[in-house]
N, C-alpha and C positions, 0 to 999 in steps of 0.2 A: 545693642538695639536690634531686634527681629528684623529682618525684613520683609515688605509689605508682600503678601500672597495673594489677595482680594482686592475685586473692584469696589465693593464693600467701603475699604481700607480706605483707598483711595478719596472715597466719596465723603469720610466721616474727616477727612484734612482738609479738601476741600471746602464742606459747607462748614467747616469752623468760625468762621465768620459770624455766619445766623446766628450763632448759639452766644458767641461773645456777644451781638446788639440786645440779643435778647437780656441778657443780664445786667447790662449795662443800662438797658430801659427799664427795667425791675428798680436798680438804684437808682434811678434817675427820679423818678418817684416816690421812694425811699416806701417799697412793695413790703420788702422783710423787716423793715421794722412796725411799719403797720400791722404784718402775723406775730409778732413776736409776743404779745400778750395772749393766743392763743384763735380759734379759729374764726375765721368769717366768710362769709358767702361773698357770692361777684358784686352782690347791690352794694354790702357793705362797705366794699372794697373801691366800688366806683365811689361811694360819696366819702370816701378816707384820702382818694387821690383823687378826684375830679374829672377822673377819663369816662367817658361815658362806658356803659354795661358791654356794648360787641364788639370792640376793639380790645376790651379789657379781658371780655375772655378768651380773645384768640390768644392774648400775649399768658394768660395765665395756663394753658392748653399746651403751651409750648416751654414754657416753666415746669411744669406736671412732668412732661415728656422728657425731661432734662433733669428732673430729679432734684431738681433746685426746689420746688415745691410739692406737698403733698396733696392731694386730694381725697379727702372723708366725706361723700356723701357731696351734698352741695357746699359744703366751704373747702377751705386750705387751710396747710399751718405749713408752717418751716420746714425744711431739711435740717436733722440737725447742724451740717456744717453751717448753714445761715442762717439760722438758729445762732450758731456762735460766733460766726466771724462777720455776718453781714449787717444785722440789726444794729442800730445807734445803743451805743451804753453798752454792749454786748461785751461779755470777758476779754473776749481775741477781736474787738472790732480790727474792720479789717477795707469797709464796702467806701470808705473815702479814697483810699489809694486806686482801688479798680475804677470808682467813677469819675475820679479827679484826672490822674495821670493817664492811665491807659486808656481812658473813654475819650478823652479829650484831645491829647495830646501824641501819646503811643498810636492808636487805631489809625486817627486822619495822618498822621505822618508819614505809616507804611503805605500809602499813596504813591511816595516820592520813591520806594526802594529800588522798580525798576530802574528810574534815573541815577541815581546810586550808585548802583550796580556800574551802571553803563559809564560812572564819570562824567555825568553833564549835567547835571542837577540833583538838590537836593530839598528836603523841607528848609529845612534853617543851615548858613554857612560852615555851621559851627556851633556847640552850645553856650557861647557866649553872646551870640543871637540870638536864641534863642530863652537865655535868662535876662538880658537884654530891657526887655518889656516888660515893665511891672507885674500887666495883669497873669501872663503867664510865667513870670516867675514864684508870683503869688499860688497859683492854683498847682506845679511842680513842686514848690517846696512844701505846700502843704498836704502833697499827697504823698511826697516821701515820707515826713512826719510818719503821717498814718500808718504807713506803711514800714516802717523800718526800727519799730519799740521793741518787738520779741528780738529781731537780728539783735539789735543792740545789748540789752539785756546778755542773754548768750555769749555775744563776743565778749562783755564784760564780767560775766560768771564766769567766764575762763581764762583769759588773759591776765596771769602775773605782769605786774608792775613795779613789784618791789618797791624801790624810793622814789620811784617817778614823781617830778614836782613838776614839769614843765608838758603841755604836748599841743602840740598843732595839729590841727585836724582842717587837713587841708581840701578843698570843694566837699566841707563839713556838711551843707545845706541846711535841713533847719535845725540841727544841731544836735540831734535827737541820739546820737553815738557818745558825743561829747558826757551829753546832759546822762546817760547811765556812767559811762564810766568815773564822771566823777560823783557820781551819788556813789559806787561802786567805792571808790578810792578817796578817801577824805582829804588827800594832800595833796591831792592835784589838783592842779589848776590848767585849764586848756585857752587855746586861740581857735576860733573857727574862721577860717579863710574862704570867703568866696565874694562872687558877686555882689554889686553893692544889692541890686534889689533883692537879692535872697540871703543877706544878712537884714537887711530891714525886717523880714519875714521871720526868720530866725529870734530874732531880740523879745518874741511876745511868746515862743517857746522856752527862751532860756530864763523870761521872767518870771513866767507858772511855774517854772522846776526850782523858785526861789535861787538861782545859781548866776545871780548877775555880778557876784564879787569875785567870780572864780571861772566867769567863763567870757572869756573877751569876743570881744566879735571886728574882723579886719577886712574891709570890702579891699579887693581888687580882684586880678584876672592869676590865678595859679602858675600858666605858661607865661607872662607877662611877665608876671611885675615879680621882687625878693619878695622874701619870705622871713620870719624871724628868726633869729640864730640862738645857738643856747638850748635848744627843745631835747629832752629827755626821750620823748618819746613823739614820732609824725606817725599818724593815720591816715593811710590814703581807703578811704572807703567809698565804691562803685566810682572811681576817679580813673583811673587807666583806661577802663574799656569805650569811656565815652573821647578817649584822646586820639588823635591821628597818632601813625607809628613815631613820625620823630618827636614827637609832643612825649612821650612817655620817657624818652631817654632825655630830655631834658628835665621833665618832675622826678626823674632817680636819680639825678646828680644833684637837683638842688637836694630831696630829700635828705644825700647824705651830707650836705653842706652845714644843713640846717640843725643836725644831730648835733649833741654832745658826744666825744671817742664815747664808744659804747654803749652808745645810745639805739635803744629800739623803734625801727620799723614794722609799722601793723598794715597788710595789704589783703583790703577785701573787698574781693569784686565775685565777677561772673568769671568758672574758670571748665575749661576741656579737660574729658578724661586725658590720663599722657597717653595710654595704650590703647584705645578703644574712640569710635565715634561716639559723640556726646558730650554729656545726658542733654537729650534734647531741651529744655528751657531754658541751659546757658547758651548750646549752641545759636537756636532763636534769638537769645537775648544780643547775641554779638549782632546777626544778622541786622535787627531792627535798627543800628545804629549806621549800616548804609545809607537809611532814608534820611539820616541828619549830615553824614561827610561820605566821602565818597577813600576817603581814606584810613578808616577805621580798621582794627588786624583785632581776630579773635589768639587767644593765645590757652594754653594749657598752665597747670602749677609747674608743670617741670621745663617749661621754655620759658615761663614769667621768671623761676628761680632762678634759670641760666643769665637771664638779664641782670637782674640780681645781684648775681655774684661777678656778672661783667662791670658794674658798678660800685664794689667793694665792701658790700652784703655777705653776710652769711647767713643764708635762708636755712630754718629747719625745716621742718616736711611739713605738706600743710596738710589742713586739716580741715572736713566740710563743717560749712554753716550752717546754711540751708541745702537740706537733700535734695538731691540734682541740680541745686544753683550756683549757689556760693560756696566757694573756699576762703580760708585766711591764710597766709603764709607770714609768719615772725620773722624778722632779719635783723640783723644784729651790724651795726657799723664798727669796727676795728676799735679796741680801745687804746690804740697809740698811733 
């Protein structure tokens, strides 16, 4: 990563902020899927979303400016990217996970990061408090959903499984990992492990994937409570980074309890270059989990593998999911 040369520089971290509300209030009104059949004027636009015409064009002035939308004359239309990812129905939707989780949840939370930081408060004690409460277990698991079909997809286009019959997918959320792989894999059968109220939420995704004879759903707390034994194959997906440090070496000892001898571990989360600062969005990503514990640890592939292998893993090299996000790393428990 360059370092910043410009006050410029400076000023475009800074006001990042504006630019997330501004998007965040485009979905909020559901702006790009109103352009997405093609152009319309500000009149139009006020009676599609109901905000009256001079408010609507400041926000659409600053959309324009941000490349999120285009302006032709007096109407707009899409950027292609929201064009694809942010319109309802769209190939790559995408605009529920930014309006649900981050707008709602992520944004008002980094409120607390100062306290965080500081060790004196935080938003929630925990993410067990945090899923805790219906309504906001509700509107998280349904942003993960949204949010986490392509990852899925992908980690399941490439992950060998061989005879895998059995797999736990532990703080699964609404299951949406589960539900490819085993559309992915016709003879497995999985358990998704979490919260009761974000398995409640789960149960009405894993009943549209038609996948309710093959995909169990087990409420309790992951650090907490066993786990089932016998599993072919544990998933811990974006699970580690949300955990305080001793919380992780307790989920990678039951991990390997829970294995069959040579049973595979799938871990994919938010991960540091080894050699290098970054890439900035997982570093970010660690950061924003101060505002929830104050005990949270970013880690790299090659210090998550050294855990790993301190708990009787043998990690291969991992491998990126999402560019500059996510990694996966496979581990492998002893077969005797």
């Amino acid at each position: 990563m360059r370092a910043v040369t410009e006050r410029r520089e400076l000023s475009s971290i800074a006001y990042g902020f504006m630019a997330s509300k501004a998007l965040f209030a485009a979905l909020g009104v559901d702006l790009f899927t109103h352009l997405a059949a093609g152009p319309r004027t500000t009149a139009e636009l006020s009676d599609d979303t109901g905000i009256a015409a001079h408010p609507l064009q400041t926000l659409l002035h600053a959309l324009s400016a941000l490349g999120l939308i285009v302006a032709e004359g007096k109407s707009y239309t899409n950027a292609p990217a929201c064009q694809r990812y942010l319109a309802r129905g769209s190939p790559g939707e995408y605009g529920e996970y930014f309006r649900l989780q981050v707008a709602q949840q992520i944004y008002p939370a980094l409120v607390h990061l100062d306290a965080g930081l500081a060790g004196i408060g935080a938003a929630f004690d925990t993410f067990a408090d945090l899923l805790s409460r219906p309504d906001e277990a509700r509107t998280f698991t349904a942003a993960q959903h949204a949010g986490s079909h392509a990852a899925a997809r992908v980690l399941a286009e490439r992950t060998p499984l061989g005879g895998a019959r059995t797999m736990l997918d532990v703080g699964g959320g609404s299951g949406a990992f589960s539900i490819a792989l085993c559309a992915r894999h016709p003879c497995l059968s999985a358990t998704v492990l979490d919260f009761p109220a974000v398995v409640d939420v789960a149960r009405t995704y894993r009943d549209e994937a038609g996948l309710a004879a093959r995909i169990d759903l087990l409420p309790g707390d992951a650090v907490r409570d066993p786990w089932p034994s016998g599993q072919d194959v544990v998933l811990l997906s974006y699970l580690l980074s949300a955990l305080g440090d001793a919380e992780i070496d307790v989920v990678l000892a039951k991990a390997r309890t829970s294995l069959t001898p040579g049973g595979l571990l799938i871990v994919h989360d938010f991960m540091l270059d080894d050699a290098a600062p970054g890439p900035a969005f997982a570093a970010l990503w660690f950061l924003q989990y101060l505002a929830y514990r104050s005990d949270g640890i970013s880690f790299s592939a090659e210090t998550l593998s050294e855990r790993l292998r301190d708990h009787g893993f043998t990690p291969a090299a991992s491998e990126v999911l999402i560019p500059e996000t996510t990694n996966t790393i496979l581990a492998r428990k002893a077969s005797t």
